[in-house]
N, C-alpha and C positions, 0 to 999 in steps of 0.2 A: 583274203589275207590270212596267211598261216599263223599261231599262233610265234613263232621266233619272229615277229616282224615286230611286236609287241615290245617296247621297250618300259621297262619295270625298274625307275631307282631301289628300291626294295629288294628286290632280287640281285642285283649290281651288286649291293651291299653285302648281302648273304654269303654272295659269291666269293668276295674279299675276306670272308673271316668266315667260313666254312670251316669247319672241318673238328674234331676233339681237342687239337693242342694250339691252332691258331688266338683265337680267344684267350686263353691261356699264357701264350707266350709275349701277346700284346700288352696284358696286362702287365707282367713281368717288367717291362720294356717301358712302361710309366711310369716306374721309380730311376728309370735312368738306363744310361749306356752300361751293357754286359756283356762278358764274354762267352764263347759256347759252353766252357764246361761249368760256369756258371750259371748261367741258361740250365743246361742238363741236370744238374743237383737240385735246383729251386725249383724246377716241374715235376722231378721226380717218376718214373717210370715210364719216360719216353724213351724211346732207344736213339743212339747215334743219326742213325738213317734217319729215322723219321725226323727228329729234329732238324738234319741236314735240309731235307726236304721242305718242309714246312718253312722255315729260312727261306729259303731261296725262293717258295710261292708268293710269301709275302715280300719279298723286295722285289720281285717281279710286277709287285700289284702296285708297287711304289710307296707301301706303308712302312717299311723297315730302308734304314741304311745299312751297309755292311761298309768295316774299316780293316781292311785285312794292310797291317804295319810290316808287312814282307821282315818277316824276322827269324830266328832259327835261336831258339823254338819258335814255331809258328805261334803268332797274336793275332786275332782275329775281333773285333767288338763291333757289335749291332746295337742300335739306336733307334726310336721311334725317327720317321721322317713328318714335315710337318701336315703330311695327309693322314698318317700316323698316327699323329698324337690329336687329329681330330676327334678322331675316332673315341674318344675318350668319354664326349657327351652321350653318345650315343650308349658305349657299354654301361655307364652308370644308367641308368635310363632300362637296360634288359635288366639290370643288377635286382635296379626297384621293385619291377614288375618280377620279377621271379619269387624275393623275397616277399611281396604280398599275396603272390594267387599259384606260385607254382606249386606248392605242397597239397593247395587246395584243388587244383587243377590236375594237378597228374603228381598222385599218390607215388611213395614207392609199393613195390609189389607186395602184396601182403597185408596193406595199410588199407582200412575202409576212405570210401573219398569224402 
């Protein structure tokens, strides 16, 4: 048996919220339905594209809805879905753990551990 035959919820997981702005934008996306270039001002130093991107992986994963209102000017707003807003226990949950042992665990560079 190779190891890909291995099926790992935890990794499934990973997989859905991978990446530097996913986590991020999900968060974002708990306080309610946004639009993208509100979306883009509130995270702050993502670019077009990648938020583009990042968009479209998580509604592909079925975490986000998109509402595109066919308008001119284009309206576009994205919404947790309710797979989505599951997710919600879970990041409070890495929040904890981060704030208790991650400073202690992995210093920034520079900092004794």
């Amino acid at each position: 048996m190779s190891t890909k035959d291995v099926f790992c919820p935890v990794e499934v997981t990973l997989d859905a919220i991978a990446g530097r702005w996913k986590v991020l934008i999900i968060h974002q996306l708990l306080e309610g339905t946004k639009r993208f270039n509100q979306l883009q001002r509130e995270l702050g130093g993502i670019t077009h594209r990648t938020l583009t991107k990042q968009l479209r992986e998580l509604e592909g994963w079925g975490l986000i809805a998109r509402k595109d209102y066919r308008e001119i000017p284009p309206r576009v707003e994205y919404r947790l879905s309710a797979l989505g807003q599951s997710l919600e226990g879970v990041l409070l949950a890495m929040h904890a753990w981060g704030e208790s042992y991650g400073q202690k665990a992995f210093p920034k560079k520079g900092q004794e551990p």
